[in-house]
Backbone as ProteinMPNN parsed JSONL, in Angstrom:
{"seq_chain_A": "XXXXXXXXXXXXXXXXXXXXXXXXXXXXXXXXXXXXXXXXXXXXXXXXXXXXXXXXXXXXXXXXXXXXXXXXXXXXXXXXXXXXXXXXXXXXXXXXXXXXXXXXXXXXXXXXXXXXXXXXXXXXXXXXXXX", "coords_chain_A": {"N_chain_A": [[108.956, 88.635, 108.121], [112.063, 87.844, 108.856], [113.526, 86.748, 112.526], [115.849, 89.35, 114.643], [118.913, 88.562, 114.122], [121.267, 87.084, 117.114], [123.128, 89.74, 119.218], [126.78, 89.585, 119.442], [129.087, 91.941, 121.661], [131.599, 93.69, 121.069], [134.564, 94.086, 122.275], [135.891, 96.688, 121.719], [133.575, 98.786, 121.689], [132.205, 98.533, 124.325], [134.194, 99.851, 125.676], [134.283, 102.097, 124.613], [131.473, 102.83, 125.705], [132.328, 103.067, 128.403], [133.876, 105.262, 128.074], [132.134, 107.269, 128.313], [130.584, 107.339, 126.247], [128.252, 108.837, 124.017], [126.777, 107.636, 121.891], [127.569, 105.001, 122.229], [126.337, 104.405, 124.451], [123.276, 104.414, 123.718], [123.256, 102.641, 121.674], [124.087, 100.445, 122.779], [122.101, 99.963, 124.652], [119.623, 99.909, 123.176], [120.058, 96.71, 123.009], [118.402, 94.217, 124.18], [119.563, 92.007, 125.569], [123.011, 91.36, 126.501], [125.544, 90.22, 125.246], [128.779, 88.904, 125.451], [132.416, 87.899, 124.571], [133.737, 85.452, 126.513], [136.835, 85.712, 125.829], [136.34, 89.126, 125.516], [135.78, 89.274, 127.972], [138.323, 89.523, 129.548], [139.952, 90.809, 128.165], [138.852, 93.467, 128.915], [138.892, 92.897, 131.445], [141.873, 92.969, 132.069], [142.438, 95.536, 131.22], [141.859, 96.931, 133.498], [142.807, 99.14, 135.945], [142.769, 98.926, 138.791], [141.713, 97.143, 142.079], [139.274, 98.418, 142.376], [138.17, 99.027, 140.222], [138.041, 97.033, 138.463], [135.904, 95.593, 140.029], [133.647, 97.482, 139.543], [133.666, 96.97, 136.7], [132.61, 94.554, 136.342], [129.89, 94.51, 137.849], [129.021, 96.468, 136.437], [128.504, 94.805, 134.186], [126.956, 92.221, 135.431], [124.633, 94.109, 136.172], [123.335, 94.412, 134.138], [122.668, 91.807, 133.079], [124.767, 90.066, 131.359], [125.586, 87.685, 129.257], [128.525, 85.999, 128.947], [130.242, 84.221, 126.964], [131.691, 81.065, 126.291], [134.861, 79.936, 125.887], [134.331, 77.276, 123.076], [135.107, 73.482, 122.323], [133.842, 73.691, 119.46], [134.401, 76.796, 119.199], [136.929, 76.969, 119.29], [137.891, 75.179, 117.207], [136.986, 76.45, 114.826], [138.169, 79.516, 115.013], [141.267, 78.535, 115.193], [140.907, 77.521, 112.179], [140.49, 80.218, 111.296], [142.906, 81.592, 111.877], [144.969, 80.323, 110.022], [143.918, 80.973, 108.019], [143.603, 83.504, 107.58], [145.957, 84.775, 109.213], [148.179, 85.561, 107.795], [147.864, 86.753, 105.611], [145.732, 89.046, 106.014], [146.144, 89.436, 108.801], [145.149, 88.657, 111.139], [144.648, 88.246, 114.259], [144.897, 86.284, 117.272], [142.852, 86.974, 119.708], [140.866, 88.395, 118.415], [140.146, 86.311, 116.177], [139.284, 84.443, 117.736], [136.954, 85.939, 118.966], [135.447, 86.871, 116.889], [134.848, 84.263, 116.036], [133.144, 83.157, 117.859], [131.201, 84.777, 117.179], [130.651, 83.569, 115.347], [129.892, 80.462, 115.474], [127.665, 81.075, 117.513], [125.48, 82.026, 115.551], [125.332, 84.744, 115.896], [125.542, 88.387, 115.48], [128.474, 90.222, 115.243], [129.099, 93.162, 116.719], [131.016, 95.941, 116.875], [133.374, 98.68, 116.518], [135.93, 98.0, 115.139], [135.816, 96.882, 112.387], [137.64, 96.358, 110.445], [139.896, 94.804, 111.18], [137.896, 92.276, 110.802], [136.654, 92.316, 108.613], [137.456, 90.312, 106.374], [136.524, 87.733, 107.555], [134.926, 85.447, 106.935], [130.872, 84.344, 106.77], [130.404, 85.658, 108.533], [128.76, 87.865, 110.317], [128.925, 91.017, 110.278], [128.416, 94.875, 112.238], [128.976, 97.854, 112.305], [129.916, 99.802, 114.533], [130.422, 102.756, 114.652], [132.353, 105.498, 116.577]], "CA_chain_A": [[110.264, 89.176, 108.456], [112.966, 87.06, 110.443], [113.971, 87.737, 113.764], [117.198, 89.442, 113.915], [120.51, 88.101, 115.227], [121.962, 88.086, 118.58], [124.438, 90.68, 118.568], [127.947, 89.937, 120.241], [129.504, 93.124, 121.681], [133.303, 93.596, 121.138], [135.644, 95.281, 123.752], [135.786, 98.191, 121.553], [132.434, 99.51, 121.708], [132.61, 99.035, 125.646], [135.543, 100.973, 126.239], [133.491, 103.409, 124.232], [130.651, 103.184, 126.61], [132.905, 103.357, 129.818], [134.442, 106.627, 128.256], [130.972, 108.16, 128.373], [130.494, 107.813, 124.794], [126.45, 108.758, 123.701], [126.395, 106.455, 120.368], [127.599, 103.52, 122.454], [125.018, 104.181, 125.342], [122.324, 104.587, 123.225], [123.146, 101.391, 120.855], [123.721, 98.838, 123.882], [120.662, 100.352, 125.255], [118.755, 99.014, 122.736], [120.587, 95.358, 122.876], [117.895, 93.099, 125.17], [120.104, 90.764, 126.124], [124.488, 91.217, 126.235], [126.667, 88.543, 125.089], [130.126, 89.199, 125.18], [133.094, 86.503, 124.54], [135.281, 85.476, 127.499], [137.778, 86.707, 125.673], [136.343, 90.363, 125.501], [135.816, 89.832, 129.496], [139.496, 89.226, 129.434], [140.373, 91.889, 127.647], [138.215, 94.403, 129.655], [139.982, 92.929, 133.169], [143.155, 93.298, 132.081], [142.612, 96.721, 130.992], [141.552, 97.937, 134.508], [143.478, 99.684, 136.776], [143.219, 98.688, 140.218], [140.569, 96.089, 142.102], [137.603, 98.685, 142.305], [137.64, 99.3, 138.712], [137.304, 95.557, 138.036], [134.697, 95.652, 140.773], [132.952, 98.482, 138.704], [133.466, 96.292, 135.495], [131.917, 93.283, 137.162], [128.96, 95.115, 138.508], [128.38, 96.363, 135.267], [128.37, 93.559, 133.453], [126.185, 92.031, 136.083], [123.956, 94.415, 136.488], [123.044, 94.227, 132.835], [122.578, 90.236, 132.87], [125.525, 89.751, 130.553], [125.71, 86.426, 128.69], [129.569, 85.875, 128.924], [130.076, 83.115, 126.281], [133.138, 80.494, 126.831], [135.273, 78.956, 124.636], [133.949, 75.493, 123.067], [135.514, 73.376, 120.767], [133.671, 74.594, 118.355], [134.854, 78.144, 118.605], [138.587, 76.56, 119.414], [138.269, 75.518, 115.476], [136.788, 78.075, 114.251], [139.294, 80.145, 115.051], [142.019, 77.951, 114.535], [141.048, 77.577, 110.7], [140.158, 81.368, 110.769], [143.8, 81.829, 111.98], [145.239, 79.321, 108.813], [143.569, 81.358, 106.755], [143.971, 85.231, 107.418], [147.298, 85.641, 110.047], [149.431, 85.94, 107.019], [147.295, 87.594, 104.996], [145.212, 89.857, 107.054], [146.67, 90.152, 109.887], [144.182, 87.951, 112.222], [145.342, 87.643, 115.675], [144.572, 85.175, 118.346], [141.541, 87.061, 120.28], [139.616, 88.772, 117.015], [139.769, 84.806, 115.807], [138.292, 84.166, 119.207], [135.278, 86.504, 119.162], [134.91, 86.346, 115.653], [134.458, 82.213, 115.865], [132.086, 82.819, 118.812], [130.012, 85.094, 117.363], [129.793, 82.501, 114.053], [129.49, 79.523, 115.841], [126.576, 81.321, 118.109], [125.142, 82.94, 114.681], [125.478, 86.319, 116.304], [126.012, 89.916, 114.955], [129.509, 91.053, 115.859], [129.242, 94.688, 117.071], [132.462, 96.272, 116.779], [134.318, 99.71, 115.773], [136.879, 97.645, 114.469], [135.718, 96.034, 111.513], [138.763, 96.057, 109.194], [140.1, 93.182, 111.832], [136.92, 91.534, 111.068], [135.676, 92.393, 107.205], [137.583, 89.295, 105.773], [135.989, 86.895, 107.52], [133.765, 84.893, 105.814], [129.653, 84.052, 107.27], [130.647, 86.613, 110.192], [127.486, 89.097, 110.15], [129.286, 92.371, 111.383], [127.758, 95.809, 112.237], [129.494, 98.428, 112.372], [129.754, 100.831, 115.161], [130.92, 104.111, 114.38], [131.959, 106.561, 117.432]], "C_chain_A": [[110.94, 88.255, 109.462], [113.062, 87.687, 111.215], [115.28, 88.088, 113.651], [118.254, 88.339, 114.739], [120.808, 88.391, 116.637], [122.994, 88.571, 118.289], [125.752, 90.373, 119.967], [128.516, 91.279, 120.68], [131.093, 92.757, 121.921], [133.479, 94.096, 122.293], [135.627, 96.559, 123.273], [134.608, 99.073, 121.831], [132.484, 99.677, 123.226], [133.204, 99.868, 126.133], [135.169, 102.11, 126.003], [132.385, 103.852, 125.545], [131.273, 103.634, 127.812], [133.771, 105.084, 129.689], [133.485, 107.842, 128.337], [130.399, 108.445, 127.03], [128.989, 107.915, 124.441], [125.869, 108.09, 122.982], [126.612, 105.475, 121.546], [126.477, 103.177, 123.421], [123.801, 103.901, 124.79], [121.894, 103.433, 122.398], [123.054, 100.656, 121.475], [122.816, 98.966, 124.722], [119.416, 99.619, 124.752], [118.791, 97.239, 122.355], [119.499, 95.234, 124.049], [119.062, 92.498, 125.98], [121.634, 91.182, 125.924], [125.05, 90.078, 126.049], [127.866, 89.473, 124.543], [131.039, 87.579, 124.77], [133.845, 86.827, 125.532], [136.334, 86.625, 127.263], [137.681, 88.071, 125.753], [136.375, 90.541, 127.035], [137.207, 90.373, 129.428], [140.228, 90.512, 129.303], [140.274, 93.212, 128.664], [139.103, 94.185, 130.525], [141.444, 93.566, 133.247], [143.543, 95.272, 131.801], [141.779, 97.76, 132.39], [142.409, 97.993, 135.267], [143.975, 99.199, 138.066], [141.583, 97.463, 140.559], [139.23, 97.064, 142.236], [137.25, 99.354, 140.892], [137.37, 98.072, 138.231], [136.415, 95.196, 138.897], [133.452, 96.592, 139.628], [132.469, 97.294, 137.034], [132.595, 95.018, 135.907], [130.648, 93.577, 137.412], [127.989, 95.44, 137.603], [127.891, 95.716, 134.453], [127.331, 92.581, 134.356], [124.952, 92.383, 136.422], [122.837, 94.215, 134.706], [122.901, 92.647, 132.089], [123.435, 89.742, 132.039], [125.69, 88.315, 130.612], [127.274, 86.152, 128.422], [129.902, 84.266, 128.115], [131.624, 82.286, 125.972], [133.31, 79.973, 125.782], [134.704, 77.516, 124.184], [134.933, 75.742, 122.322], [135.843, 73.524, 119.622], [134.234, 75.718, 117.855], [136.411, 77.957, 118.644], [138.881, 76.613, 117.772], [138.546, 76.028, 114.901], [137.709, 79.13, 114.601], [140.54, 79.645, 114.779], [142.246, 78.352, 113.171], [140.976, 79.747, 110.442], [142.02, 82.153, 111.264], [144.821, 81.349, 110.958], [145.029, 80.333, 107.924], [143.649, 82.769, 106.749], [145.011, 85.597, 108.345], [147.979, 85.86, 108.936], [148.643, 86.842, 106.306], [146.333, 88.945, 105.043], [145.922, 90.161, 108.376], [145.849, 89.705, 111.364], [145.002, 87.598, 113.525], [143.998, 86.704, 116.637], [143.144, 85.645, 118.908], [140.772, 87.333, 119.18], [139.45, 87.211, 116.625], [138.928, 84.794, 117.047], [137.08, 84.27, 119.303], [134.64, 86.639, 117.894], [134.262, 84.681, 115.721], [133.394, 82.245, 116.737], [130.576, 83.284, 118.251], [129.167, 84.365, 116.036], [128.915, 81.533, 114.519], [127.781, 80.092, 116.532], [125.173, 82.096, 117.06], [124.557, 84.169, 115.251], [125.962, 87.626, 115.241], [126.945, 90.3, 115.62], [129.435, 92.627, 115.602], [130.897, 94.835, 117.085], [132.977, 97.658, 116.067], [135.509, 99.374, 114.864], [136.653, 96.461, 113.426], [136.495, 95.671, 110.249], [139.288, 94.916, 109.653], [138.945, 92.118, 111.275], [136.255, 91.08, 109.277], [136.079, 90.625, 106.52], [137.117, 87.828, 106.195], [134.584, 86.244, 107.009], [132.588, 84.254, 106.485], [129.698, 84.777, 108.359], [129.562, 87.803, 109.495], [128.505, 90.447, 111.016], [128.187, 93.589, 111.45], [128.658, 96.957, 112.762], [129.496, 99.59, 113.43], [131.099, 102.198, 114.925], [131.01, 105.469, 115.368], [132.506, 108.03, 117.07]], "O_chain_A": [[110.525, 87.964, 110.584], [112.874, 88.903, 111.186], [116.008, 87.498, 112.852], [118.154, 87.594, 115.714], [120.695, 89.46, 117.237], [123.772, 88.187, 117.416], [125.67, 90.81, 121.115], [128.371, 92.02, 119.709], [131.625, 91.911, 122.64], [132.667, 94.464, 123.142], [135.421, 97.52, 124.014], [134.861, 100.202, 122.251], [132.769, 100.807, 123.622], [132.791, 100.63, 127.006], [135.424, 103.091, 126.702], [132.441, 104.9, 126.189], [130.775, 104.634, 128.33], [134.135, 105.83, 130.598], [133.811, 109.027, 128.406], [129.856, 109.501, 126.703], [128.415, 106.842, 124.626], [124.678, 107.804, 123.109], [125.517, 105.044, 121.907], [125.812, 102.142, 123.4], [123.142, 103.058, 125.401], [120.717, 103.1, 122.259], [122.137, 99.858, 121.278], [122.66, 98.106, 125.588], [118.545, 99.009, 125.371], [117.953, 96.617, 121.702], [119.597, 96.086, 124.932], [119.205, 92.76, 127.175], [121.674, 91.504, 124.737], [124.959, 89.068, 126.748], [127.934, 90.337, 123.669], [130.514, 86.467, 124.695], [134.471, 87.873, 125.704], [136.649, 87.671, 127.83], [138.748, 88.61, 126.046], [136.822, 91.576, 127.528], [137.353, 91.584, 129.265], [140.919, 91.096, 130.138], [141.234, 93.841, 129.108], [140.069, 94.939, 130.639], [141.978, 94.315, 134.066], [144.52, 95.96, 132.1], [141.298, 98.889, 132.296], [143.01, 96.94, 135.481], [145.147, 99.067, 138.418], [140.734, 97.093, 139.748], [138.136, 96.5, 142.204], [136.266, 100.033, 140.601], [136.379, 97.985, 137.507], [135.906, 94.147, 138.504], [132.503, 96.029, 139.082], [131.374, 97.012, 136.548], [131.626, 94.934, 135.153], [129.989, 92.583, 137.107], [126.797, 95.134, 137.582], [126.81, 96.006, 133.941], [126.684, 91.982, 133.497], [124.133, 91.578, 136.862], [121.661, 93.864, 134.61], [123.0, 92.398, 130.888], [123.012, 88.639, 131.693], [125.892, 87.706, 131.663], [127.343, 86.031, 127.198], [129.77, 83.238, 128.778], [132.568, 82.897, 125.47], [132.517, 79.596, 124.919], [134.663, 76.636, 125.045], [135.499, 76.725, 121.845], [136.864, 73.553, 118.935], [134.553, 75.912, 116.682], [137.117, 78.77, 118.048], [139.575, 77.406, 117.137], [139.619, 76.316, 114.371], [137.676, 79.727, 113.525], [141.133, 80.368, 113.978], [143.145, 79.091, 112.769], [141.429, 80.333, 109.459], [142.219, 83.307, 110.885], [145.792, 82.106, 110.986], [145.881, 80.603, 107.077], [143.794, 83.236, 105.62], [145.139, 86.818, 108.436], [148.734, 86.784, 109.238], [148.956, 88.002, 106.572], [146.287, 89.748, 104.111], [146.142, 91.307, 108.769], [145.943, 90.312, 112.431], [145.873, 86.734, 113.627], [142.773, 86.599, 116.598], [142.207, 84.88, 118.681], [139.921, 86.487, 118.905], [138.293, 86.857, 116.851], [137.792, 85.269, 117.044], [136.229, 83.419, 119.564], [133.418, 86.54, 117.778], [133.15, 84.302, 115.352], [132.548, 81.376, 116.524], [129.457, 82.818, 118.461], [127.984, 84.391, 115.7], [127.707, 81.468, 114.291], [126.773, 79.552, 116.075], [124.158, 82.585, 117.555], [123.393, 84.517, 115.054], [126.76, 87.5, 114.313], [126.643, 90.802, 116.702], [129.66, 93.194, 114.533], [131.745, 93.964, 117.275], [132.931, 97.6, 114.838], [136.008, 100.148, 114.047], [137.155, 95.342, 113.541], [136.15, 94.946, 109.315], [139.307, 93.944, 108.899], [139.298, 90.945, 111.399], [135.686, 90.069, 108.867], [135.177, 89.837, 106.235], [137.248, 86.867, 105.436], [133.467, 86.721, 106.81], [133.049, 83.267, 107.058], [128.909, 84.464, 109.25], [129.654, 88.395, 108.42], [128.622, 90.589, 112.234], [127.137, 93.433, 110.826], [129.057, 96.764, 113.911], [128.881, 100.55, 112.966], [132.318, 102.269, 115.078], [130.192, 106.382, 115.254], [132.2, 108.993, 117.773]]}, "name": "protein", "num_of_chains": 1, "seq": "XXXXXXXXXXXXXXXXXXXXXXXXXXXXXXXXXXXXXXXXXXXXXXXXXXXXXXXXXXXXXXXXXXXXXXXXXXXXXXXXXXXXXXXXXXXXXXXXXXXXXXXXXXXXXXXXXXXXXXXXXXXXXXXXXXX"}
């Protein structure tokens, strides 16, 4: 049997966890290791309130050894072409290219509630979280 994938975690599933959600606790419970993309930090910061909720987010993410994974090159491309090829037709915006390309380039499992953003890409392993 292979080993499995590392699994990227979107922003959505987070937001789940931070609303107290029991599926999301229970699934990134059993993740070893977190890897997020920049961009989902990003995302997260901007969507906090005041500075001790991005203290809180920080803390969290810290306390949980999170692998925060930066743009290369590579994932610059990769997203690029994955923007070429589904903004008109899908509907691909700028960050889903982003964390999509990261979690190719890193051959990761993108976690995510939002996998209709995500289904048309092509060698992207998704998994579906369902809250």
């Amino acid at each position: 049997m292979s080993p499995a994938l590392p699994v990227l975690i979107d922003s959505d599933v987070l937001i789940w966890l931070t609303r107290g959600h029991v599926g999301a606790a229970q699934r990134l419970g059993q993740i070893s290791t977190w890897r997020i993309s920049v961009v989902t930090y990003m995302e997260l910061a901007q969507g906090c309130r005041d500075k001790a909720e991005l203290a809180r987010l920080k803390k969290g993410l810290a306390v949980r050894n999170t692998d925060v994974l930066q743009v290369t090159p590579a994932i610059s491309e990769r997203a690029a072409e994955l923007v070429d090829l589904l903004a008109l037709s899908h509907g691909m915006r700028l960050a889903d290219a982003l964390i999509g390309a990261t979690a190719i380039v890193h051959g990761a499992t993108l976690i995510t509630a939002n996998t209709r953003h995500f289904e048309a890409v092509q060698n992207l392993v998704l998994e579906a979280f369902l809250p």
